[in-house]
N, C-alpha and C positions, 0 to 999 in steps of 0.2 A: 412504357412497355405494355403490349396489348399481351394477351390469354398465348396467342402464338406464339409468342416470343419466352414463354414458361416450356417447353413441349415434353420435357420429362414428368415435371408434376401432373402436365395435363394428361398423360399418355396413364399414368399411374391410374390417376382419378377415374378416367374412363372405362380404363380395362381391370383394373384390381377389385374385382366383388367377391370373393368366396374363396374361402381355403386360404392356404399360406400368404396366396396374394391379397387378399383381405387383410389379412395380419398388417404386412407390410404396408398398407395404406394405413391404416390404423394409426400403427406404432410412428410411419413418417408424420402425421395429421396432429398426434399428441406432442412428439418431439417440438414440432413447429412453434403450437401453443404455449409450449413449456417457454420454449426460450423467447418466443418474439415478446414474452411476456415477465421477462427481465428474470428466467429460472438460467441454470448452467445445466452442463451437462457431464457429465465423465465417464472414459469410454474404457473397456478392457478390450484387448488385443492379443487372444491366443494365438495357439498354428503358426503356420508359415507367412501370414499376411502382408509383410513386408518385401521378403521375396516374390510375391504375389501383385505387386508395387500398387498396393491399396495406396500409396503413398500420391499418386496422383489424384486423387479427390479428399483424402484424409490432410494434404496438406493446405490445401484454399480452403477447407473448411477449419481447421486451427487457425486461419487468416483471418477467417472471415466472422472469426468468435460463436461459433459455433459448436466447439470444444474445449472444454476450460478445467480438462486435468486429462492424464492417463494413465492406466497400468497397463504393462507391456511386459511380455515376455523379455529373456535378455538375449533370446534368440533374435527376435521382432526389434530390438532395438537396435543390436550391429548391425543387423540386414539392412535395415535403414541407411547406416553408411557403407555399408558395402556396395548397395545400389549408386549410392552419388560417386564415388571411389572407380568403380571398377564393372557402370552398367554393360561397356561395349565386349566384355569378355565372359561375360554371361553365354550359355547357350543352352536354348531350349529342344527340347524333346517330345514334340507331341505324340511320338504315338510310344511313349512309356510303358503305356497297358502292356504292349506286347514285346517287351524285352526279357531276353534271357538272362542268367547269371551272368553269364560270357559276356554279353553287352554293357551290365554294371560295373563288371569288372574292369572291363577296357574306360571307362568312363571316370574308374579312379585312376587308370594308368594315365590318363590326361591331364591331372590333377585338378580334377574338376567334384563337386558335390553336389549329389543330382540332389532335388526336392522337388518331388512330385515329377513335373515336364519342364523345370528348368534347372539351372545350376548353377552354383559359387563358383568362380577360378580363385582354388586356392593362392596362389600366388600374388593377383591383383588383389586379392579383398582380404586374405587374413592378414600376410606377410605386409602386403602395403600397411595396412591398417598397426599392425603390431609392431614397426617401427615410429609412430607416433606415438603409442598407448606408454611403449617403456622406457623413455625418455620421463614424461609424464609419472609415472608410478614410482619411479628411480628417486626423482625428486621429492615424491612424497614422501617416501620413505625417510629420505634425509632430513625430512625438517618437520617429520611427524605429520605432517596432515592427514585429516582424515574427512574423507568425500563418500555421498552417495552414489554408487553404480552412475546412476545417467548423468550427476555430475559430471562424470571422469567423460562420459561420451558427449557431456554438450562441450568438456572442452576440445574432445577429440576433433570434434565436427566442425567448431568454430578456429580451431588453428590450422586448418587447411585454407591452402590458396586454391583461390575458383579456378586457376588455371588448368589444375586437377582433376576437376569434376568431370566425372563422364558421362553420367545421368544430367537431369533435370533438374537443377535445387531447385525450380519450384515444385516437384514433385517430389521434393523430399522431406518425409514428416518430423525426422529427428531436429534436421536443420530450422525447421520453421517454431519449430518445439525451445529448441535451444534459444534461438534470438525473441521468444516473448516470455524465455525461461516459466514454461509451462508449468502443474506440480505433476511430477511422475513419480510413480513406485515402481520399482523391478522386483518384487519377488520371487524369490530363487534365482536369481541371477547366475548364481554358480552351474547351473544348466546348460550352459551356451559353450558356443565356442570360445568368447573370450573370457570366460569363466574358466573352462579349462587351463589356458595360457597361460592367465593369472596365477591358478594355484599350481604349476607348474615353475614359476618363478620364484612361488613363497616358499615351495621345496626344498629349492636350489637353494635359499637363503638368499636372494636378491631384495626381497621385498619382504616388508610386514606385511601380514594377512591385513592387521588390522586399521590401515589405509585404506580400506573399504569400510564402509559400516553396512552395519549388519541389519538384516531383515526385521528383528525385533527395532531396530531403530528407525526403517522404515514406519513402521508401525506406529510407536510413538511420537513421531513427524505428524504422520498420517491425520492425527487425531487432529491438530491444529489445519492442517489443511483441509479437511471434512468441516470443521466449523467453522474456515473462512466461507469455503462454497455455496456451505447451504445458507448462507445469510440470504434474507430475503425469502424470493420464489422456493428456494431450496435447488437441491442440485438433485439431478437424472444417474439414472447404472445405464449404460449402452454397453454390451455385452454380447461381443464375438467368439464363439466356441466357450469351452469350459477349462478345467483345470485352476493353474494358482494363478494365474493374471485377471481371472473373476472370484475364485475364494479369499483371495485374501485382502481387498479392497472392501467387498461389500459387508465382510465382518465388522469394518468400523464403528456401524451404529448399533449392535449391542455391546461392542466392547466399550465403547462411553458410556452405554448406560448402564450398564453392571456391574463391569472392573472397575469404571470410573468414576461411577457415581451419579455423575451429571447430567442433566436436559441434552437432547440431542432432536433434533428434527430427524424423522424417518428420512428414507431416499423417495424422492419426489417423484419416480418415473421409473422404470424398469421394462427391457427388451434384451430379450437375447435372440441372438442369429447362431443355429445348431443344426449340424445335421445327425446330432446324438438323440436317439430314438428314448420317450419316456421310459425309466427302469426302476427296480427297485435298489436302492442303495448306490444310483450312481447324481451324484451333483452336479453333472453335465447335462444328463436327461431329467432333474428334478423337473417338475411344474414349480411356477413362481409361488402358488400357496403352500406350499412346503417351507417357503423361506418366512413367511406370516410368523411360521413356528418359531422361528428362530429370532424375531424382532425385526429381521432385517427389511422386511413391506410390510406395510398394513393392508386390511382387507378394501381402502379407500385410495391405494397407490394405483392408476395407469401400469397395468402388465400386459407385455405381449411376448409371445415365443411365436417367432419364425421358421421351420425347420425347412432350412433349404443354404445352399452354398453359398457362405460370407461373399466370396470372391464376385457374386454373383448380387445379390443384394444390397450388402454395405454401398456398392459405390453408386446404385439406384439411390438409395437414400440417400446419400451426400449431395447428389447431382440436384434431386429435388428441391433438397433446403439450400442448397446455394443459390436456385433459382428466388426460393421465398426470401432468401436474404438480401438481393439486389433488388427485389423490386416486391416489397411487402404487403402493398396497396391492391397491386394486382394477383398476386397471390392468394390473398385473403378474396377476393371477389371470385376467384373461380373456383377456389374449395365452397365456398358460401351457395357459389352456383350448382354444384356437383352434391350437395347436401341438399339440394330442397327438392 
């Protein structure tokens, strides 16, 4: 594979000098090194991004080991199968900017759930999905088990027949997640839609609550999973938007070494992709030296902040490292060349 046959990384390399797009080569150029050099990576996934079907580069790259954990909204994680379930009843809305109330409204009388310029059909993607999920939890409840959130959705995802599918499973990050049983955290899961549903049944008295385990149990997991990752190279933060799909992962490494007691490896790499402008008192807009303060980087960790639209970026960078990952050799020769 000659230089041409790279055209994303080359395209980056050539045109990214200054500003955000500088970042962005940057943070693609370290990621690369990071892993081609036997580091992991682990990625948080706020926002809508699944709906967004980041899921087509986000899923060849969990393929292609280039993702090797995730926190995810529990938003980010149905959409996931709501996308394989029920893509074709989707419909989008490009010029949303300029819709009235009246248009929104008609838009729920469809039974549809606009986000942002496209939308869920409630009927294809909850109701589908939530005759699968309560069957599932019915049983749990009867025989006491108790499963992590994305548990319950790898086995949602995995007891479907393909016949079903209306999307891409290979565009689908849950599914590719589930079959290499990926490590995920959901925190706040209770946030979502099927969060809702859920406690809407434990109401009822259908189901124990406590069939789900709980966030502090996430947490507790957590900590064995952070020390499997960073063995070696050590493992990356890759960080979309803000909220608890990036606060509550990258707490891990002082709560080992506080709460815990124990040795812990920093996080080896750190990038966030934000369009949350720097503020004071917001964790979304911190700068990464703020997080120094807190143990969670050191002053010798690779940081970069991107401010400019995930939907937009993220799958620049995917597409890049996919490229470096198919063909290493030549990858390495044209960064090498574009550096001197």
């Amino acid at each position: 594979m000659s230089s041409s046959e790279l055209p994303v990384l080359k395209f980056v390399l050539t045109n990214y000098k200054n500003f955000n797009a500088r970042a962005t080569r940057d943070a693609l150029l370290s990621y690369w090194e990071h892993v081609s050099n036997g580091g992991r990576m682990f990625w948080s996934v706020a926002g809508a991004m699944s709906s967004a079907q980041l899921g087509i580069t986000l899923a060849p790259a969990i393929r292609a080991g280039l993702i090797h954990g995730l926190s995810v909204t529990g938003a980010n994680i149905e959409e996931s199968l709501f996308r394989l379930v029920a893509h074709t009843g989707y419909k989008d809305f490009p010029e949303y900017r300029y819709f009235t109330k009246q248009d929104d409204t008609r838009i729920l009388e469809q039974r549809m759930r606009r986000v942002t310029d496209t939308s869920i059909p409630e009927d294809e993607a909850f109701r589908a999905v939530e005759k699968i999920a309560v069957p599932m939890w019915k049983g749990a409840t009867e025989k006491g088990e108790r499963r992590f959130w994305h548990e319950y959705f790898y086995a949602f995802i995995q007891a479907l027949d393909p016949s079903v599918y209306e999307g891409d499973p290979e565009a689908c990050w849950l599914l590719e997640a589930a079959r290499l049983r990926l490590p995920i955290v959901v925190p706040g899961y209770e946030d979502s839609t099927f969060g809702n549903i859920f406690a809407s049944y434990v109401k009822a008295g259908d189901f124990n609550a406590s069939i789900v385990k709980s966030g502090i149990e996430y947490m507790a997991d957590f900590y064995d999973r952070y020390e499997e990752m960073s063995e070696g190279r050590g493992v990356g933060f890759f960080q979309i938007g803000g909220g608890i799909a990036g606060d509550f992962p990258i707490c891990v490494v002082p709560s080992i070494k506080y709460d815990l007691q124990k040795p812990v490896k920093p996080w080896a790499y750190f990038c966030q992709i934000s369009d949350s402008t720097t503020s004071y008192g917001s964790y979304s807009g911190a700068t990464p030296n703020e997080k120094i303060t807190w143990d969670k980087l050191t002053e010798t960790t690779p940081m970069f902040v991107i401010e400019s639209d995930a939907t937009i970026v993220a799958p620049l960078i995917l597409s890049a490292l996919l490229e470096c990952k198919s063909n290493p050799e030549a990858a390495n020769a044209l960064i090498a060349k574009h550096q001197g």
